[in-house]
C-alpha positions as CSV (number, residue, x, y, z in Angstrom):
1,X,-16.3,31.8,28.0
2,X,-15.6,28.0,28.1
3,X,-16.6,25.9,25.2
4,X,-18.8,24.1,27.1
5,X,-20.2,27.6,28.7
6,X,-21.1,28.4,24.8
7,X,-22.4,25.1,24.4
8,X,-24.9,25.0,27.5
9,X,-25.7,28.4,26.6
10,X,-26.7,28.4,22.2
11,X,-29.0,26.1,23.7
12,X,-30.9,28.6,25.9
13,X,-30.5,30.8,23.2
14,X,-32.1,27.9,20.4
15,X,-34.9,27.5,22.6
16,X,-35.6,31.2,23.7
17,X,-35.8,31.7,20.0
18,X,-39.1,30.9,18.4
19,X,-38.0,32.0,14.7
20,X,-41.5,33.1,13.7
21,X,-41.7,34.9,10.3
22,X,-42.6,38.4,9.7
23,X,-45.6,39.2,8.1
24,X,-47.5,42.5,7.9
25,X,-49.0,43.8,11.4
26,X,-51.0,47.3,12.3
27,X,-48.1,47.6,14.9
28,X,-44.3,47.3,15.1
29,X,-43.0,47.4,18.4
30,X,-39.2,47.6,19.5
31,X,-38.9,46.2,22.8
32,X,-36.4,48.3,24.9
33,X,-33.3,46.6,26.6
34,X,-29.8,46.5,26.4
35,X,-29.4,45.3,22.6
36,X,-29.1,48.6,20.1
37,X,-29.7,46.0,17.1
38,X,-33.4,45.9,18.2
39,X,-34.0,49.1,16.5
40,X,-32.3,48.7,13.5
41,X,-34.1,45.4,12.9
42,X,-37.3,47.6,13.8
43,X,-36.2,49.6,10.6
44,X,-35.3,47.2,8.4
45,X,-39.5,45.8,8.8
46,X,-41.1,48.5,8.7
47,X,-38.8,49.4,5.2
48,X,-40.6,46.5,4.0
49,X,-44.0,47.9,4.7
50,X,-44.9,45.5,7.3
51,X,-46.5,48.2,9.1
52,X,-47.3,51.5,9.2
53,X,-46.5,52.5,13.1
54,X,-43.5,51.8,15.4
55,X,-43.4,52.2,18.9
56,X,-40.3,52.3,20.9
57,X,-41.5,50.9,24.4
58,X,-38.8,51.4,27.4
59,X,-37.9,53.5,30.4
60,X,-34.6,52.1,32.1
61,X,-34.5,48.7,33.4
62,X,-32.5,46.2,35.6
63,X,-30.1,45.9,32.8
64,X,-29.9,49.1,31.1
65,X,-30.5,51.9,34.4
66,X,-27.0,52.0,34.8
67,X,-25.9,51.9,30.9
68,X,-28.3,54.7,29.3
69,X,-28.6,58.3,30.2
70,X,-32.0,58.6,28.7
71,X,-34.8,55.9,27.9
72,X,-34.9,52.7,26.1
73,X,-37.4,54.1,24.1
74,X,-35.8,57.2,23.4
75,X,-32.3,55.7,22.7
76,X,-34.0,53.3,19.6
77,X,-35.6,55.9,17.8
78,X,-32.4,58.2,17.7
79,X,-31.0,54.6,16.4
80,X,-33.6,53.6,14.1
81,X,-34.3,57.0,12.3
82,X,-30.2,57.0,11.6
83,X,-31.2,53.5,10.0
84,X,-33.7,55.5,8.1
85,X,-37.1,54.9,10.0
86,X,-39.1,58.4,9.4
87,X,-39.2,60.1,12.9
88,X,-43.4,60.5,11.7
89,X,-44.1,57.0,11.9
90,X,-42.5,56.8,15.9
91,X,-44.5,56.7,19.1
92,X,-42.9,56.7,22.2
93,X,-43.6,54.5,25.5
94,X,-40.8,55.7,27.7
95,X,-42.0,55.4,31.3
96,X,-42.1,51.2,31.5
97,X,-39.3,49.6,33.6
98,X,-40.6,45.5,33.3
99,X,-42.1,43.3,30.7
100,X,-45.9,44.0,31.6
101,X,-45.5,47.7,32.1
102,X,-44.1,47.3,28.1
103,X,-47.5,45.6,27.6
104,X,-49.9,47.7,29.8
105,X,-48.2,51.4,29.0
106,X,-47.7,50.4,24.9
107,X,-51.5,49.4,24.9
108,X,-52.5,52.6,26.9
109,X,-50.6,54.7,24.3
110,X,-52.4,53.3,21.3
111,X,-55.9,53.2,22.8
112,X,-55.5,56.7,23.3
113,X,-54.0,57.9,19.8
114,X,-57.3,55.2,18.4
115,X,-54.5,53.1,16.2
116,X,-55.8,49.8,16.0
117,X,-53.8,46.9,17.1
118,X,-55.1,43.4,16.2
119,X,-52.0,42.1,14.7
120,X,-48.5,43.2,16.6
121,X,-44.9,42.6,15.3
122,X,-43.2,42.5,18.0
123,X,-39.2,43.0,18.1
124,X,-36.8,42.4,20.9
125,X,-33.3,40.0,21.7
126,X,-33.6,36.6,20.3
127,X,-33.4,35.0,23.5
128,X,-36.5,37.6,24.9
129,X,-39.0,36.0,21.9
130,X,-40.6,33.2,23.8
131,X,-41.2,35.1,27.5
132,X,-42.6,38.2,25.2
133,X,-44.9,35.3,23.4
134,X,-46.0,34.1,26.8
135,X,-46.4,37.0,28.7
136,X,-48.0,39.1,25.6
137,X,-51.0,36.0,25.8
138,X,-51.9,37.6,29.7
139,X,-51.4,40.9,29.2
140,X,-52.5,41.4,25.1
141,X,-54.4,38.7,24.7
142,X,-56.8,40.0,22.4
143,X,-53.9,40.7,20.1
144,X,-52.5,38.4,17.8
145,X,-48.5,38.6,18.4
146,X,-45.7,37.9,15.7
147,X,-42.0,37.8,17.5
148,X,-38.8,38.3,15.6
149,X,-35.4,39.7,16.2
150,X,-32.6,40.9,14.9
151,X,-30.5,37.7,12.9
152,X,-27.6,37.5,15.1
153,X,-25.2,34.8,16.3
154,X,-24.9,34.4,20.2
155,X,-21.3,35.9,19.5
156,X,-22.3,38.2,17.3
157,X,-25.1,39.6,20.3
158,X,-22.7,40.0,23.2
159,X,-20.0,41.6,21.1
160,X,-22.9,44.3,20.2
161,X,-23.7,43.9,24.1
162,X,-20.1,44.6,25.0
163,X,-20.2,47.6,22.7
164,X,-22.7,49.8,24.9
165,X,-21.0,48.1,28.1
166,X,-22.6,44.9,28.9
167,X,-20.3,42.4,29.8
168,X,-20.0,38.6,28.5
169,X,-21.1,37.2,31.8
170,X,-23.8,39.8,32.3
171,X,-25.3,38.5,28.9
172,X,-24.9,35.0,30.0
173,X,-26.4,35.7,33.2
174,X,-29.5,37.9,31.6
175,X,-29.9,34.6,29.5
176,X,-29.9,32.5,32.4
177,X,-32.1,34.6,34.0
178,X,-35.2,35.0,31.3
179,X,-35.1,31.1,31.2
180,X,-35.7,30.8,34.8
181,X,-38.4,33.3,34.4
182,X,-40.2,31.0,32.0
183,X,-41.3,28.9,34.6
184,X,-41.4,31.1,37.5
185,X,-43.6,33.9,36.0
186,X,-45.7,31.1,34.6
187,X,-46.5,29.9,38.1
188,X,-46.8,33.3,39.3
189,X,-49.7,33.9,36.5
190,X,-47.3,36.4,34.2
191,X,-47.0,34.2,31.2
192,X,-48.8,31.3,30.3
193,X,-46.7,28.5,30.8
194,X,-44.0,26.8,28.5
195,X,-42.6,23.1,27.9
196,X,-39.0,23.1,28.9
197,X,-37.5,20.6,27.3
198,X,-34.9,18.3,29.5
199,X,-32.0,19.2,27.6
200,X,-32.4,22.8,28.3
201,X,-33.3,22.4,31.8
202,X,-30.0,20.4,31.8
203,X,-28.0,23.4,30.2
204,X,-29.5,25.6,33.0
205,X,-28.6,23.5,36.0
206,X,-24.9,23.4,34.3
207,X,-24.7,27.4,33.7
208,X,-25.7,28.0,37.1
209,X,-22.8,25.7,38.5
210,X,-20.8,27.7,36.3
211,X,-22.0,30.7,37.9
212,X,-24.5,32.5,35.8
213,X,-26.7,33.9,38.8
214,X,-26.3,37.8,38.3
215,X,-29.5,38.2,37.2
216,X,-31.9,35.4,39.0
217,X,-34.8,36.1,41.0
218,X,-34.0,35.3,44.1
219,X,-36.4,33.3,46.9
């Protein structure tokens, strides 16, 4: 990666980021993707009592169906009980394979076990906190959403992405593509929509030219 690349890109990753601060929920859910720190961060909350269930939401996506052998969901629990979340307080969402079938299934799940949940803490990468902010205000809307992540660096992410066998350009083209889904699934009705400031649309136009398309919708 170019220094410029890592420029344009840490400032997708500053705006994707909304850095909202934890605070106690009736819900903790761990987004399932690509990034195994999810679940660990996931521990590390609900260790500090910020709620007393977790649900692992996931099947196997466009990033992770040719990674994982099992799902999302599944894959975070083993990860987040070795980080010491008690196996008890897990419920498992493992059929979803988008963003609104994390919403739709994960609500499903707790309607039917009666767990309230007003107040959500919701967990994923730290580029993935503004689209789940948007999209969780059409599909959840009568809950009230809290996003964090785990505290990583852009490096520090797509060495733990390279670990499970990601690649650097498949990061930078996953971040390339959730910022072009910020707009798009707004005006599609998925999210509600977003300012986009001119310097990030600037960084996007320049990562594109670079060639960070893998993962864009296309027509």
């Amino acid at each position: 990666m170019t220094d410029a690349v890592l420029r344009d890109a840490q400032v997708l990753w500053d705006y994707m980021r909304l850095d909202m601060t934890p605070e106690p929920a009736d819900v903790l859910v761990g987004f399932g993707c690509y990034d195994e720190t999810i679940p660990v961060r996931v521990a590390e909350l609900y260790a500090q009592g910020l709620a007393p269930v977790v649900v692992f939401t996931g099947g196997l996506g466009r990033n992770t169906s040719g990674l994982f052998q099992v799902s999302e969901a599944e894959r975070f629990a083993a990860i987040a009980i070795k980080a010491g979340l008690p196996a008890r307080a897990i419920l498992l969402e493992t059929r979803s394979a988008n963003s609104a079938e994390n919403f739709l299934f994960t609500k499903a799940l707790l309607e039917a076990r009666h767990i309230p949940a007003r107040k959500i803490l919701a967990v994923h990468k730290p580029y993935m906190e503004r689209r789940v902010y948007a999209a969780a205000a059409v599909y959840w809307p009568e809950a009230a959403f809290i996003l964090t992540s785990p505290r990583v660096t852009i490096a520090e992410h797509i060495r733990a992405a390279e670990a499970v066998g990601m690649t650097e350009q498949g990061v930078l083209d996953t971040l390339v593509g959730d910022v072009q889904r910020m707009e798009l699934y707004a005006q599609k009705g998925y999210q509600i929509p977003q300012p986009i400031p001119e310097p990030v649309r600037a960084a996007y136009a320049r990562l594109i030219a670079a060639g960070c398309t893998g993962q864009l919708v296309k027509g």
